[in-house]
MIDOSE-1310 file (N, C-alpha, C; in nm, 2 decimals, decimal comma, always signed):
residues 247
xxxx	+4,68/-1,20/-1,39/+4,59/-1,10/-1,46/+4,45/-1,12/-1,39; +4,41/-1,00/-1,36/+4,23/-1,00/-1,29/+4,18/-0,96/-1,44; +4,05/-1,10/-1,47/+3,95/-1,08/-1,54/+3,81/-1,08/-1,50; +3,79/-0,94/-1,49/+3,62/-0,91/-1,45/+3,58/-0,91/-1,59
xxxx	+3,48/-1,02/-1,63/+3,40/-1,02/-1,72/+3,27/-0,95/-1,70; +3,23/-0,87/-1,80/+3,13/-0,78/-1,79/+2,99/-0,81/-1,88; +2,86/-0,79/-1,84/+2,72/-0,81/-1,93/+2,74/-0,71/-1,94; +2,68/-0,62/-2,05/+2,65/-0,47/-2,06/+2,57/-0,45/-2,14
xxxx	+2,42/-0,43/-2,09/+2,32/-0,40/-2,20/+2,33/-0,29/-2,32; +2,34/-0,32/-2,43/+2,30/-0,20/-2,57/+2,48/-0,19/-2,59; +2,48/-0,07/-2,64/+2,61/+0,03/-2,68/+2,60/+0,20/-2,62; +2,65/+0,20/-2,51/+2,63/+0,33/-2,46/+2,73/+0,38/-2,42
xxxx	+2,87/+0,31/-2,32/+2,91/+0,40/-2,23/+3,08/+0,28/-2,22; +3,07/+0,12/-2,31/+3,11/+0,08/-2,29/+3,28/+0,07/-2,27; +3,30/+0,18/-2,37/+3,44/+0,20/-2,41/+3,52/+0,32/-2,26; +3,45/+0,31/-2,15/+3,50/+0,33/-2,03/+3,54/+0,22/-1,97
xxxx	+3,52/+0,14/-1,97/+3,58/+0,02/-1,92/+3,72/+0,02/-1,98; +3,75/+0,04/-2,08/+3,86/+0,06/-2,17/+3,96/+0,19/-2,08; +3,89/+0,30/-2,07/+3,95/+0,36/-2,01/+4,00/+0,29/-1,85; +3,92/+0,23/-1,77/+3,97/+0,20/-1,63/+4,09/+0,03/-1,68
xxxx	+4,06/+0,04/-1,76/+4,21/-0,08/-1,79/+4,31/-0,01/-1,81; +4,35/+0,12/-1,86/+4,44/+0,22/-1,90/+4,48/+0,27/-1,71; +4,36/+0,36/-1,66/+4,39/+0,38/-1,53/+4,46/+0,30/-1,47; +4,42/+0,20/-1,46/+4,41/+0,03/-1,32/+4,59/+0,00/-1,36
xxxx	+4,58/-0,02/-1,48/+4,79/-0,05/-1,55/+4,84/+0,04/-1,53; +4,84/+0,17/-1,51/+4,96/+0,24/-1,47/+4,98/+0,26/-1,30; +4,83/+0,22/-1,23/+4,85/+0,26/-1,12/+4,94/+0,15/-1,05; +4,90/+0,04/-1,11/+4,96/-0,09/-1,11/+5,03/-0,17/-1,18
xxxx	+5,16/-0,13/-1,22/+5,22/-0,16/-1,35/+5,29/-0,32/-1,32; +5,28/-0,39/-1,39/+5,30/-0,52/-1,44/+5,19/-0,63/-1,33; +5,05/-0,57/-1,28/+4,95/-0,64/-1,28/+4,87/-0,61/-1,37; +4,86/-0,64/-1,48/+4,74/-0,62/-1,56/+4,56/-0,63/-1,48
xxxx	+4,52/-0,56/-1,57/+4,34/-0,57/-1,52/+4,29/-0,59/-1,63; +4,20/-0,69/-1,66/+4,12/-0,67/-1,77/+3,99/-0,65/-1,80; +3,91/-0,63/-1,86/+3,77/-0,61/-1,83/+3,67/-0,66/-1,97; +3,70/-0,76/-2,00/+3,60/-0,82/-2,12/+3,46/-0,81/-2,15
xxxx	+3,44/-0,80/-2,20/+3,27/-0,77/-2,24/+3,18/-0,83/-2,34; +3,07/-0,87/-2,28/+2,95/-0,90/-2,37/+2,82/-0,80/-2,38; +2,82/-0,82/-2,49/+2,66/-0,69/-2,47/+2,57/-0,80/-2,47; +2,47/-0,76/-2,38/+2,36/-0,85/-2,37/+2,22/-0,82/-2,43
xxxx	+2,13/-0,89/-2,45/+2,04/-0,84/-2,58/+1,90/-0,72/-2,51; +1,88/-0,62/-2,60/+1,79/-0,54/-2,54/+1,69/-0,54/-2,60; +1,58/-0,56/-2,54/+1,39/-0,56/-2,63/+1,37/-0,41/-2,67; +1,33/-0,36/-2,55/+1,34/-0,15/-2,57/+1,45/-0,10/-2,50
xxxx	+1,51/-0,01/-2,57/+1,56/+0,05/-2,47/+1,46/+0,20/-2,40; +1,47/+0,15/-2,31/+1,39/+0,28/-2,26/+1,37/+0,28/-2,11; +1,43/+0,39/-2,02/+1,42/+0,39/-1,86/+1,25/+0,37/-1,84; +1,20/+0,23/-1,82/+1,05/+0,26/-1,79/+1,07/+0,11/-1,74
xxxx	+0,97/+0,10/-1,63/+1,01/-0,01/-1,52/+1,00/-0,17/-1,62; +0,88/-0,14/-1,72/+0,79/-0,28/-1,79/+0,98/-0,29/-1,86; +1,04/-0,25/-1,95/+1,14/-0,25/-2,08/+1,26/-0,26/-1,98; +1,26/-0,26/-1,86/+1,38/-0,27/-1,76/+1,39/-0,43/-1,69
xxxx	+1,26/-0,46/-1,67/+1,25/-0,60/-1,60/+1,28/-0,69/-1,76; +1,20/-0,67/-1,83/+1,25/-0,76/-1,98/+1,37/-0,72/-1,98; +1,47/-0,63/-1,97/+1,61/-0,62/-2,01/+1,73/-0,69/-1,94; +1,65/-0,68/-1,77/+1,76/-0,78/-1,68/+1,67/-0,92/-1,64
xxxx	+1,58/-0,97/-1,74/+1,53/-1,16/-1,72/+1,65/-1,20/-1,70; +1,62/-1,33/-1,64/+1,70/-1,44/-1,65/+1,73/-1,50/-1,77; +1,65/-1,47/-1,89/+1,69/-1,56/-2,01/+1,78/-1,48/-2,13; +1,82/-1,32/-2,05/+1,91/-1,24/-2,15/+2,02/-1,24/-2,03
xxxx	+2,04/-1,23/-1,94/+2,14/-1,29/-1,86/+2,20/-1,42/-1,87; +2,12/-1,51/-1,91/+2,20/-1,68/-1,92/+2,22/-1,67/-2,03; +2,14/-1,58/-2,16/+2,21/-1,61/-2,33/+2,36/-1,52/-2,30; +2,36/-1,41/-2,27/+2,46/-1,33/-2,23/+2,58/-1,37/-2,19
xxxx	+2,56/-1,45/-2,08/+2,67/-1,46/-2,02/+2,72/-1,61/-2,06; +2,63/-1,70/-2,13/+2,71/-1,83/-2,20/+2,80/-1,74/-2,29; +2,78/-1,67/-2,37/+2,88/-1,61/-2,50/+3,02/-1,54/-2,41; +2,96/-1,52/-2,27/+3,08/-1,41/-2,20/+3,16/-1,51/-2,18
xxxx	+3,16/-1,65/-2,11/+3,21/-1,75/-2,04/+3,27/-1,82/-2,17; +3,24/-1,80/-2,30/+3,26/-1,93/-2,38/+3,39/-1,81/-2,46; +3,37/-1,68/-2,48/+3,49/-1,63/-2,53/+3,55/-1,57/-2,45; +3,56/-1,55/-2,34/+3,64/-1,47/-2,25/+3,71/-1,53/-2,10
xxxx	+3,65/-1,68/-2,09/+3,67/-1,72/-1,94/+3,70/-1,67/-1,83; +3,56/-1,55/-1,80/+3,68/-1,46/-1,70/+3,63/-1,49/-1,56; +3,78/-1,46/-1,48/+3,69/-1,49/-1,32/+3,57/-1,50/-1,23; +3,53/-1,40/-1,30/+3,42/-1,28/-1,23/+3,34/-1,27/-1,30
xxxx	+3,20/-1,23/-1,26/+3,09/-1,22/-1,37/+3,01/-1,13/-1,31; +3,02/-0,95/-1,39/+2,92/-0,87/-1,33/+2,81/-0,81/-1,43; +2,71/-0,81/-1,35/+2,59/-0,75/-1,43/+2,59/-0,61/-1,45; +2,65/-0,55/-1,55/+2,70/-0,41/-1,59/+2,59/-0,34/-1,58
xxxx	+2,49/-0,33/-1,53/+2,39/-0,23/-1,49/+2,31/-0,21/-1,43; +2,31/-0,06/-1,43/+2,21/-0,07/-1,26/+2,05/-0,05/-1,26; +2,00/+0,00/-1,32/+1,84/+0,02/-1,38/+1,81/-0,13/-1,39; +1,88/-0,21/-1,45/+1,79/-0,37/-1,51/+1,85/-0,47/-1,39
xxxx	+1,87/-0,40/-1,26/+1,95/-0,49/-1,16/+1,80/-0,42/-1,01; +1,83/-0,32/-1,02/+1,75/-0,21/-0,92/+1,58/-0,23/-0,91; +1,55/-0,23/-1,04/+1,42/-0,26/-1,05/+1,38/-0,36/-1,01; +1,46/-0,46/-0,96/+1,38/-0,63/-0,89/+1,34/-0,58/-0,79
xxxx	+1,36/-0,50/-0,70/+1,43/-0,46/-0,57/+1,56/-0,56/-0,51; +1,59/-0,50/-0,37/+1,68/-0,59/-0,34/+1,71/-0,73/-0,31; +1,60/-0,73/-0,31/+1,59/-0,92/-0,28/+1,59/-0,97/-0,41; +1,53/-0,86/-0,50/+1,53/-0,94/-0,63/+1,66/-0,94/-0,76
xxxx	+1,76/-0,81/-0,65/+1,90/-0,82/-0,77/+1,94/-0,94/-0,69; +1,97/-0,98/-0,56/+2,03/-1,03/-0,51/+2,02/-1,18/-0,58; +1,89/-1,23/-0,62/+1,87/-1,35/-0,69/+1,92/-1,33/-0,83; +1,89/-1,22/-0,89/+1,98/-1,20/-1,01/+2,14/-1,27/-1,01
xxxx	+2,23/-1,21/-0,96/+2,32/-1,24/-0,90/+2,35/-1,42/-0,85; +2,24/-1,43/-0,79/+2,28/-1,56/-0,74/+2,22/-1,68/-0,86; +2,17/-1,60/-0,96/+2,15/-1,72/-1,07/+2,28/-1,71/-1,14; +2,32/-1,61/-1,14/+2,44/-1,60/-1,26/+2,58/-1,66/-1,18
xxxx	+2,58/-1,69/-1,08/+2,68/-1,75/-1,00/+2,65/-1,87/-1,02; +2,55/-1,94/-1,04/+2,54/-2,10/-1,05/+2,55/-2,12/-1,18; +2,47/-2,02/-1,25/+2,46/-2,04/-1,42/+2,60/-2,04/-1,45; +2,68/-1,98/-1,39/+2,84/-1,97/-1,48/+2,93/-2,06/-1,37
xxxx	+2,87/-2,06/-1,26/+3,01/-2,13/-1,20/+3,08/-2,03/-1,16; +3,10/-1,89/-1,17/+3,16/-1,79/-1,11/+3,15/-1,70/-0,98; +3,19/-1,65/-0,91/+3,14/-1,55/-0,85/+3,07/-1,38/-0,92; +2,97/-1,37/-0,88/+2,89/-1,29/-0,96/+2,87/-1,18/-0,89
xxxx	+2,81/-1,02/-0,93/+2,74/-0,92/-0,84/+2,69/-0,84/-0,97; +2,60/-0,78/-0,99/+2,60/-0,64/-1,02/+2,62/-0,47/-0,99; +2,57/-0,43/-1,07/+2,61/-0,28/-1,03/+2,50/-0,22/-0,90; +2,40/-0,28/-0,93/+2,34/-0,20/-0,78/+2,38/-0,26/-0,64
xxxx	+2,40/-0,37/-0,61/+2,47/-0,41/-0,56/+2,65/-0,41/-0,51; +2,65/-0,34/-0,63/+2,83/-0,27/-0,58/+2,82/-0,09/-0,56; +2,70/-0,07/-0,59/+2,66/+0,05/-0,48/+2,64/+0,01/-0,34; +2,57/-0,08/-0,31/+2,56/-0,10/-0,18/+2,67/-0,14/-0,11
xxxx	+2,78/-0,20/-0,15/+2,90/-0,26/-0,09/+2,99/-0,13/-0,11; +2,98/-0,06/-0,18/+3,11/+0,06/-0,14/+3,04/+0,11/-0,10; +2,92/+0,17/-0,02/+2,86/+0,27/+0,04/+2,86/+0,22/+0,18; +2,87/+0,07/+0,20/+2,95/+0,03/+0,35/+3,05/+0,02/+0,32
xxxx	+3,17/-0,01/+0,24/+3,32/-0,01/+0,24/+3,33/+0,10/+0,27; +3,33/+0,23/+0,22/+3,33/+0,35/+0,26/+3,28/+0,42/+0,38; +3,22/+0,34/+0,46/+3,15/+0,39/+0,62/+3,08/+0,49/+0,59; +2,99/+0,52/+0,54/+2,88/+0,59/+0,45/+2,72/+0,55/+0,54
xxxx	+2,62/+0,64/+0,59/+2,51/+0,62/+0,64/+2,40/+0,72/+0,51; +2,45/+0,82/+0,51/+2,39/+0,90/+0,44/+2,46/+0,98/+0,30; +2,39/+0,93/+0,21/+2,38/+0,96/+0,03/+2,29/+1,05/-0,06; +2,31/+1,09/-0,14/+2,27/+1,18/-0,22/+2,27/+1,08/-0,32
xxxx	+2,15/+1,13/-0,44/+2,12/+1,04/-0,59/+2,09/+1,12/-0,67; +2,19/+1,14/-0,81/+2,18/+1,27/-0,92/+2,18/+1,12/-1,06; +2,04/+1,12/-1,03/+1,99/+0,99/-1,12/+1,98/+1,06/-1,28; +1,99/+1,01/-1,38/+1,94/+1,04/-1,52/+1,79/+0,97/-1,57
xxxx	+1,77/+0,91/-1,48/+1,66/+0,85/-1,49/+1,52/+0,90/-1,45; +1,43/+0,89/-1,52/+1,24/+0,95/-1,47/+1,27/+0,90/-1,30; +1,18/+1,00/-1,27/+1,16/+0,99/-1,10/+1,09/+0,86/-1,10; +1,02/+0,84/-1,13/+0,95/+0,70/-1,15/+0,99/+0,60/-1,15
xxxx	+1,16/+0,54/-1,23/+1,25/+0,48/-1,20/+1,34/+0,51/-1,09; +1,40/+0,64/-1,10/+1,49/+0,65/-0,97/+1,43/+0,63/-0,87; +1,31/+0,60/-0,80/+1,29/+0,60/-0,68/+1,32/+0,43/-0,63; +1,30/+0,32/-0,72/+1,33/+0,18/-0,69/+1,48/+0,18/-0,69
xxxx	+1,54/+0,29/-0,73/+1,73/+0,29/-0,69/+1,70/+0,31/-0,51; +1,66/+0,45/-0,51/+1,65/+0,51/-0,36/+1,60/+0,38/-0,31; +1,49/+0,27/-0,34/+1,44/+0,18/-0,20/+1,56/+0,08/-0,20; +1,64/+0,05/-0,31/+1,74/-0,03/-0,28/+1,83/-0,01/-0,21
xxxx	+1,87/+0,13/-0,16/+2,01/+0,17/-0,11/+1,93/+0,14/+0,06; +1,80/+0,15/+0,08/+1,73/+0,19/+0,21/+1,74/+0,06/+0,25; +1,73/-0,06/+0,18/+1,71/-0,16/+0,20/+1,85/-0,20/+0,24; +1,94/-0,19/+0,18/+2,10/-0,21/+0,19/+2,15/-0,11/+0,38
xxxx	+2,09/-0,05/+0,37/+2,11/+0,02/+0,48/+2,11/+0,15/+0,51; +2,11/+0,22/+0,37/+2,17/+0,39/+0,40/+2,03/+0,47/+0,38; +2,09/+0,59/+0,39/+1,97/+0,69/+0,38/+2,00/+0,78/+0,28; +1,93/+0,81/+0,18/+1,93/+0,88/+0,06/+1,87/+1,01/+0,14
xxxx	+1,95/+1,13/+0,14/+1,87/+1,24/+0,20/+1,83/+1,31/+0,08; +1,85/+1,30/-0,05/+1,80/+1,38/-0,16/+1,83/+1,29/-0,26; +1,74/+1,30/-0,39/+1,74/+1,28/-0,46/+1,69/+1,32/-0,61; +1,74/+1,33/-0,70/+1,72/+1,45/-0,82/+1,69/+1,35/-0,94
xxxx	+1,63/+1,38/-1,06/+1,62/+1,26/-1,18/+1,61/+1,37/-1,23; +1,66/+1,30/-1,41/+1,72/+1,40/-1,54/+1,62/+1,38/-1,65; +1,48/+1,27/-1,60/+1,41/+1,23/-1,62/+1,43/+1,19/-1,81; +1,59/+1,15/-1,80/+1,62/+1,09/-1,96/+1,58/+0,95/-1,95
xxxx	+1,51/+0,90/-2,10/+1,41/+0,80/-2,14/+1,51/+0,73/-2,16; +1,63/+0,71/-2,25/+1,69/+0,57/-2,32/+1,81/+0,64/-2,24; +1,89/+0,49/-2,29/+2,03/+0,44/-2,23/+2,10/+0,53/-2,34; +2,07/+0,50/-2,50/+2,18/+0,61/-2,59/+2,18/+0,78/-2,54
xxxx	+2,04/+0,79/-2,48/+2,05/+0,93/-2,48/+2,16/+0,98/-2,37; +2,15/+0,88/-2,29/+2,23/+0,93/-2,16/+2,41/+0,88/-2,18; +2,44/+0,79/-2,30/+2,53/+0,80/-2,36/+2,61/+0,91/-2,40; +2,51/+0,98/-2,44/+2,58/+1,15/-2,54/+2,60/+1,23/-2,43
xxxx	+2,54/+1,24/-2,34/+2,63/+1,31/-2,24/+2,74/+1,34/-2,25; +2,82/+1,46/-2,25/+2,96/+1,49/-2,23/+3,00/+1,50/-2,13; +3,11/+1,54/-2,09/+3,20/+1,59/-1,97/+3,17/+1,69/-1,88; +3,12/+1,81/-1,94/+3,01/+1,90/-1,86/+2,96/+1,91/-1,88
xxxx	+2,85/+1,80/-1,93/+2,69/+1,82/-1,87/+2,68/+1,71/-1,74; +2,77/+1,64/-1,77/+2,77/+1,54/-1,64/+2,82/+1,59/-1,49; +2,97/+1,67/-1,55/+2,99/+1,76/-1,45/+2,90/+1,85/-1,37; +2,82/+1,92/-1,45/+2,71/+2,00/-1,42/+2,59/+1,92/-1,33
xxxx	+2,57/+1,79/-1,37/+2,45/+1,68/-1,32/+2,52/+1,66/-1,20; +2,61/+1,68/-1,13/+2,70/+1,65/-1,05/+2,67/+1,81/-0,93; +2,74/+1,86/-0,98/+2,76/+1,99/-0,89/+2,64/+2,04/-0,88; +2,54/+2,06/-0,98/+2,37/+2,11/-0,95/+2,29/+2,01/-0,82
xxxx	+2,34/+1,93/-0,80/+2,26/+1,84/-0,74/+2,24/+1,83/-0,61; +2,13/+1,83/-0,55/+2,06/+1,84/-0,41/+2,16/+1,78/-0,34; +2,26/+1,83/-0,22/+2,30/+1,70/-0,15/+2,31/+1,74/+0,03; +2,22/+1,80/+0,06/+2,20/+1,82/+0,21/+2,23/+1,71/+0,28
xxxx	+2,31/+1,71/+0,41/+2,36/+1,62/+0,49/+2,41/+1,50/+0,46; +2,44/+1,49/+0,28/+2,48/+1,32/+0,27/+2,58/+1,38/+0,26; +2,70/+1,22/+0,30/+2,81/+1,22/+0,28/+2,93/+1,19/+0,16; +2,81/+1,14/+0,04/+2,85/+1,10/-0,08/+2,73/+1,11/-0,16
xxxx	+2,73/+1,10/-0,29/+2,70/+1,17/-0,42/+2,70/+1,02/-0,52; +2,59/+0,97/-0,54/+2,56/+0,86/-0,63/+2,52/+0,87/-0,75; +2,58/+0,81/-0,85/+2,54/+0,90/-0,97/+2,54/+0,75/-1,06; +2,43/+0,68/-1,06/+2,33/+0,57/-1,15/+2,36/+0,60/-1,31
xxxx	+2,39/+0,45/-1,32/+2,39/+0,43/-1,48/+2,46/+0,40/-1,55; +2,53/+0,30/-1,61/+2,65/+0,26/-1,68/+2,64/+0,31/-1,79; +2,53/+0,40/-1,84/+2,55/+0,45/-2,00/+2,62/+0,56/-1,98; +2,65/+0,60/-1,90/+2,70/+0,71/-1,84/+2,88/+0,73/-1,88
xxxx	+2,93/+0,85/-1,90/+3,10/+0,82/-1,94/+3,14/+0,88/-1,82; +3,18/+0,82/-1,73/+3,24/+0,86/-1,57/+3,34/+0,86/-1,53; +3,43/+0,69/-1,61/+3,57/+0,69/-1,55/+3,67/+0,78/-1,55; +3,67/+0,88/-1,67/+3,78/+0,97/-1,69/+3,79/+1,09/-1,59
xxxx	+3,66/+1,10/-1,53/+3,60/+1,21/-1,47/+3,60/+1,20/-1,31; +3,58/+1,12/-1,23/+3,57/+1,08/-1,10/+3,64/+1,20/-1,02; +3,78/+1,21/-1,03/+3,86/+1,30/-0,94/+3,79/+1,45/-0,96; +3,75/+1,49/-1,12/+3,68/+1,61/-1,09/+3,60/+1,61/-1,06
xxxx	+3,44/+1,48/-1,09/+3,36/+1,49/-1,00/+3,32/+1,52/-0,82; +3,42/+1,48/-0,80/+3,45/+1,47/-0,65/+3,50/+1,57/-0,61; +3,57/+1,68/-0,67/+3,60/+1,80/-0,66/+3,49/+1,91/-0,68; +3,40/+1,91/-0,76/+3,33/+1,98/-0,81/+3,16/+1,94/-0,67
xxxx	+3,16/+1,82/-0,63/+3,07/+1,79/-0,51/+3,14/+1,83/-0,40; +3,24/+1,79/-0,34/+3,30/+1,86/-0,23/+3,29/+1,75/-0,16; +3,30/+1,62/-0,20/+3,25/+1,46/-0,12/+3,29/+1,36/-0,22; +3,30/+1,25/-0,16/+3,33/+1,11/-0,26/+3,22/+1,12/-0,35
xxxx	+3,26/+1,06/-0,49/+3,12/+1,02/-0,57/+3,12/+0,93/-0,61; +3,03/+0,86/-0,58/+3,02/+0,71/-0,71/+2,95/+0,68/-0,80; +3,01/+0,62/-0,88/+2,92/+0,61/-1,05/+2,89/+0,46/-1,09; +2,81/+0,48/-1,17/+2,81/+0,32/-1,18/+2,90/+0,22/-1,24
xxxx	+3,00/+0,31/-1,33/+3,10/+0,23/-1,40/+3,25/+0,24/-1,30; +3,25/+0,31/-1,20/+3,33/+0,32/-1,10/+3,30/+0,18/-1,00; +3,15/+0,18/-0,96/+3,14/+0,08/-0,85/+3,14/-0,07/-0,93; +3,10/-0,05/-1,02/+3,07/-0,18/-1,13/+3,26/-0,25/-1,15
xxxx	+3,33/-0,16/-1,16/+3,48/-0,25/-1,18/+3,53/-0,24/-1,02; +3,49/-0,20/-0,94/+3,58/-0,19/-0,77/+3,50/-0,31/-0,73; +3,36/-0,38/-0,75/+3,34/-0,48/-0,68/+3,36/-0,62/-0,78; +3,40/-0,59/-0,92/+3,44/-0,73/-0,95/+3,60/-0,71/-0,92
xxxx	+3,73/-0,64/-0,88/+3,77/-0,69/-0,85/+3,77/-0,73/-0,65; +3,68/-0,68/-0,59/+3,71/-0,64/-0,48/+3,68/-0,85/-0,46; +3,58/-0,87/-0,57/+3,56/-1,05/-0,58/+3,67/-1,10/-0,59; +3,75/-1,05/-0,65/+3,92/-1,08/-0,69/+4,03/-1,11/-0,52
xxxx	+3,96/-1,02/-0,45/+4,07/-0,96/-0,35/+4,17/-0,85/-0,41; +4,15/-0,80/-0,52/+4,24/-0,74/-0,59/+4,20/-0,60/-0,63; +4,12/-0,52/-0,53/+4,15/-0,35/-0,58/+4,32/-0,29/-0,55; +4,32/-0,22/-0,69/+4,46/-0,19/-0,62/+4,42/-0,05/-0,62
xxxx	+4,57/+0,05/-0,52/+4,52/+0,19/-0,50/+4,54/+0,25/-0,63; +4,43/+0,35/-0,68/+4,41/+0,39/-0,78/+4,33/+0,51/-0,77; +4,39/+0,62/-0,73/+4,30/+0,76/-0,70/+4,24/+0,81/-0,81; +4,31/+0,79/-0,95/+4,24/+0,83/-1,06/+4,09/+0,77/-1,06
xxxx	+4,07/+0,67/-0,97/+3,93/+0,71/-1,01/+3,82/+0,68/-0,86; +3,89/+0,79/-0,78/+3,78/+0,84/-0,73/+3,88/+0,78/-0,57; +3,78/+0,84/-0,44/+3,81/+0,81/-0,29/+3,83/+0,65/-0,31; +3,64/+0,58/-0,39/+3,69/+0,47/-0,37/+3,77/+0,34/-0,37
xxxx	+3,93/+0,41/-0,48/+4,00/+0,34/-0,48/+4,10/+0,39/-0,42; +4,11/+0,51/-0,36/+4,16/+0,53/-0,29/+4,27/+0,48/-0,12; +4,32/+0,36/-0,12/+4,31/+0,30/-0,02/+4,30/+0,38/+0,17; +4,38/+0,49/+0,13/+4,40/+0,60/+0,24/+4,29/+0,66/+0,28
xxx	+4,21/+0,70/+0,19/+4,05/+0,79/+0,20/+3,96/+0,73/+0,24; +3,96/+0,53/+0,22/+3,86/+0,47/+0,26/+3,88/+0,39/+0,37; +3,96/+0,42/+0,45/+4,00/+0,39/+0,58/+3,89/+0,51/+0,66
C-alpha cells in the first residue's frame, strides 16, 4: 500500500483526495493508494501574503504534521498547498520541505513544488496560470514557476479572498475558469489551489483547454507518489498520469 500523508490547511476541497483513492484503485486494482490527512491549523483564512506566511510557519507545519506521523504513519509527507508553500518563494518552499523531512524523518514536498516537477516531467517550457487568487498573490506563484524554470506566458486571477470561498466552486464555474483563460503560446494550463474540487474533472478540463492541465490536488498526489516510485497509469486524472502522453 502507498501512503501519502497529507497537511491540508482549513476544510475546503479535502474530500477530493477521497475521490483520487477511488480513481488510483480501479486504475490499479489490488495496489491500493491511500491518502491520510491532517488539517493543519489556520490563523485567517484569507489569500493575502501577511495570513499566508502565518499559515505555512514552521510551527503549524511541525504541530501538523506530529498528529499526521503519530495517527497515520504514512510514507510520504506533503504540504497540501500551494499559496502557504509559494509565498516563501522558491528557495523558501524548498526549506519548507526540507524542515518537514527532518522534522518527520520522511521524505517530504509540497504542492508548489510538485508544480514544478510535473511541468519538467512533462517537458513543458511554457505555461499558462488561471489562479483564484488576488493578482497580488498569484504573481509569487508566477515567480516560483520562473525560478523553477518555465515561462508563464499569461496569467489570469479570480481575485477570490478565502480558501472556503474558492471551496464552493462547482463543476462549471471551474470549468469555465479553465476555458476563459488567457493561454497564448503555453503549452499547459495551471490551475493553483487545493481548495479547489479538480480531481473528478481533469479529463474535461483538459478537453475544454485543448492542452494538459494541472491542478493543485492533481500535482499534490502525482509527486507524493512519484516519492514512492509509484504513479501508476491513471488517465482519469489528467495527461499527467497518463504514462503514454508524458513521454
Amino acid at each position: 500500500m502507498a501512503t501519502v500523508g497529507l497537511l491540508y490547511p482549513g476544510h475546503s476541497a479535502e474530500d477530493d483526495y477521497v475521490h483520487a483513492e477511488r480513481i488510483l484503485d480501479a486504475a490499479a486494482p489490488g495496489e491500493p493508494h491511500r491518502f491520510p490527512l491532517t488539517h493543519t491549523s489556520v490563523g485567517e483564512d484569507a489569500h493575502r501574503v501577511d495570513a499566508l506566511l502565518d499559515l505555512g510557519s514552521a510551527e503549524r507545519l511541525a504541530e501538523g504534521a506530529d498528529r499526521l506521523v503519530r495517527d497515520h504513519s504514512p510514507d510520504v509527507v506533503v504540504w497540501a498547498c500551494t499559496s502557504g508553500s509559494f509565498v516563501f518563494g522558491y528557495d523558501g518552499a524548498r526549506r519548507q520541505v526540507k524542515q518537514l523531512r527532518e522534522h518527520t524523518g520522511r521524505p517530504a514536498t509540497s504542492t508548489s513544488l510538485a508544480f514544478a516537477r510535473a511541468v519538467r516531467h512533462l517537458g513543458l517550457s511554457r505555461v499558462a496560470v488561471a489562479a483564484s487568487y488576488p493578482r497580488d498573490v498569484a504573481v509569487h506563484f508566477v515567480d516560483l514557476l520562473h525560478r523553477a524554470g518555465a515561462t508563464v506566458t499569461d496569467m489570469t486571477s479570480h481575485e477570490i479572498v478565502t480558501a472556503a470561498e474558492v471551496g464552493t466552486l462547482d463543476a462549471d464555474q471551474v470549468a469555465r475558469l479553465v476555458r476563459e483563460a488567457p493561454r497564448r503560446g503555453a503549452q499547459a494550463l495551471l490551475v493553483p489551489d487545493t481548495a479547489m474540487h479538480t480531481l473528478g474533472l481533469v479529463p474535461a478540463l483538459e478537453e475544454a483547454a485543448g492542452m494538459p492541465v494541472l491542478t493543485a490536488n492533481q500535482v499534490t498526489v502525482w509527486d507524493g507518489l512519484r516519492l514512492l516510485d509509484h504513479v501508476p497509469h491513471a488517465p482519469g486524472l489528467g495527461r499527467l498520469f497518463d504514462h503514454e502522453a508524458s513521454r
